[in-house]
C-alpha positions in Angstrom: 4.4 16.5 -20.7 1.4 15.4 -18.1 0.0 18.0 -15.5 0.6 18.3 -12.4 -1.9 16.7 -10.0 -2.7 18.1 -6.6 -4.3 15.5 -4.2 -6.1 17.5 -1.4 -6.7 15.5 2.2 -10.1 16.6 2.2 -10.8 15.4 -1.2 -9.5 11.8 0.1 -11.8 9.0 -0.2 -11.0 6.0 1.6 -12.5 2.5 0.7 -12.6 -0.5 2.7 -9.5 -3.1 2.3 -9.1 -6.8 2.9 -10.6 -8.8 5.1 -10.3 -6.7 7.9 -12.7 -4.2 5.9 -14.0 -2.2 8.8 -10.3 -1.5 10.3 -8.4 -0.9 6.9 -8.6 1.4 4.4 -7.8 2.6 1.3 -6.8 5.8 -0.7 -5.8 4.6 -4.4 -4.4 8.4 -5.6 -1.8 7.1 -8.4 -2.9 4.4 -10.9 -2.6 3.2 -14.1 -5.2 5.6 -15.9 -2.7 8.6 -14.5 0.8 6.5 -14.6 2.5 4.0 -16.7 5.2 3.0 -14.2 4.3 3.7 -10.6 1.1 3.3 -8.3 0.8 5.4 -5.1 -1.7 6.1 -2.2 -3.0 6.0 1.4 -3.9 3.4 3.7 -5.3 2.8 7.0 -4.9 0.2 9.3 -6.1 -0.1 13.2 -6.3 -3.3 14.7 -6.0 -5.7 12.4 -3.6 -7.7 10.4 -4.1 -8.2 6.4 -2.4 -11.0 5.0 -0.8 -10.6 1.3 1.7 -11.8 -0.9 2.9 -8.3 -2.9 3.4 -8.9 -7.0 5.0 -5.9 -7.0 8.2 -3.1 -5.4 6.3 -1.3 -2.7 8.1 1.6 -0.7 6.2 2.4 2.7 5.8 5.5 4.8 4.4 5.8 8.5 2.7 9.4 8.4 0.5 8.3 11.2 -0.1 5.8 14.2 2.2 2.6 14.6 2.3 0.9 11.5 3.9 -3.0 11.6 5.5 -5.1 8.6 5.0 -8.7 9.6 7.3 -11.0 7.3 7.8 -14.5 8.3 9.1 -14.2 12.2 10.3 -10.6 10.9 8.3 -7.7 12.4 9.1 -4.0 11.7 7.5 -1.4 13.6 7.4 1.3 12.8 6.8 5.2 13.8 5.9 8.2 12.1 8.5 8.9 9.3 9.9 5.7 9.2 10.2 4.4 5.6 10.3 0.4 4.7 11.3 -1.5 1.0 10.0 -4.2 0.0 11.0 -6.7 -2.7 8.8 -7.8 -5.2 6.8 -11.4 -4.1 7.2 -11.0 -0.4 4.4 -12.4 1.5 3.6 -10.3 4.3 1.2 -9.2 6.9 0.0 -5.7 7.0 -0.7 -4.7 10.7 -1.1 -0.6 12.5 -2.2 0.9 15.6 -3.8 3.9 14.4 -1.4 4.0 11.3 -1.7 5.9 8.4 1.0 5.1 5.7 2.0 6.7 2.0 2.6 3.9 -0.2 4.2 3.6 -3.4 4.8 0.7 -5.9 6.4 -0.3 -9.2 5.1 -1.5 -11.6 1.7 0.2 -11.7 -0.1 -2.5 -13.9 0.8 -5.2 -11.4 -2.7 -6.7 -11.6 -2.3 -6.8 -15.4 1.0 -8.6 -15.2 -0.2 -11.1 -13.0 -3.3 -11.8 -15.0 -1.4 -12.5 -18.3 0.9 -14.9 -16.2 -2.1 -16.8 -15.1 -3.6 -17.0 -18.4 -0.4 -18.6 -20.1 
């Protein structure tokens, strides 16, 4: 059986994120190297709008700030404690006001997955 792991805030590190690097951020707490099936973490976002396609299930929490789901014409706002699903291979926007969201996803070794289908 794995230990328990405690995340502390103030042991948080946030790294830049996507293009809009100066106005989204990162916290990667749950990865591969700790999980074989799920990822988890933190992000930031504050004025900007970060376009991706996800290869993976993600489950979203607003803990913070106006957080928005663009999909297609689709956009989900949402406040603090508001939770979204989203389906494997849905392109999206990321978008926030001040938003700080709890993310988890499934699988963890997405990046792997999609490497190997690249390569053949």
């Amino acid at each position: 059986m794995s230990a328990v792991v405690h995340f502390k805030s103030s042991d948080r590190v946030f790294e830049p994120y996507g293009e809009s690097s100066d106005k989204a951020s990162i916290s990667r707490l749950v990865g591969p190297g700790l999980s074989k099936s799920m990822g988890a973490g933190v992000a930031r976002f504050d004025g900007c709008s970060i376009a991706w396609t996800v290869l993976y299930d993600e489950l979203i929490v607003t803990l913070e700030g106006t957080f928005r789901l663009r999909v297609g014409d689709a956009v989900h706002e949402c406040a603090p404690g508001d939770v979204l699903w989203i389906p494997a291979h849905t392109p999206l926007h990321y978008e926030g006001d001040g938003a700080t969201v709890f993310y988890a996803l499934s699988p963890v070794d997405w990046r792997q997955r999609a490497e190997r289908a690249d390569n053949g």
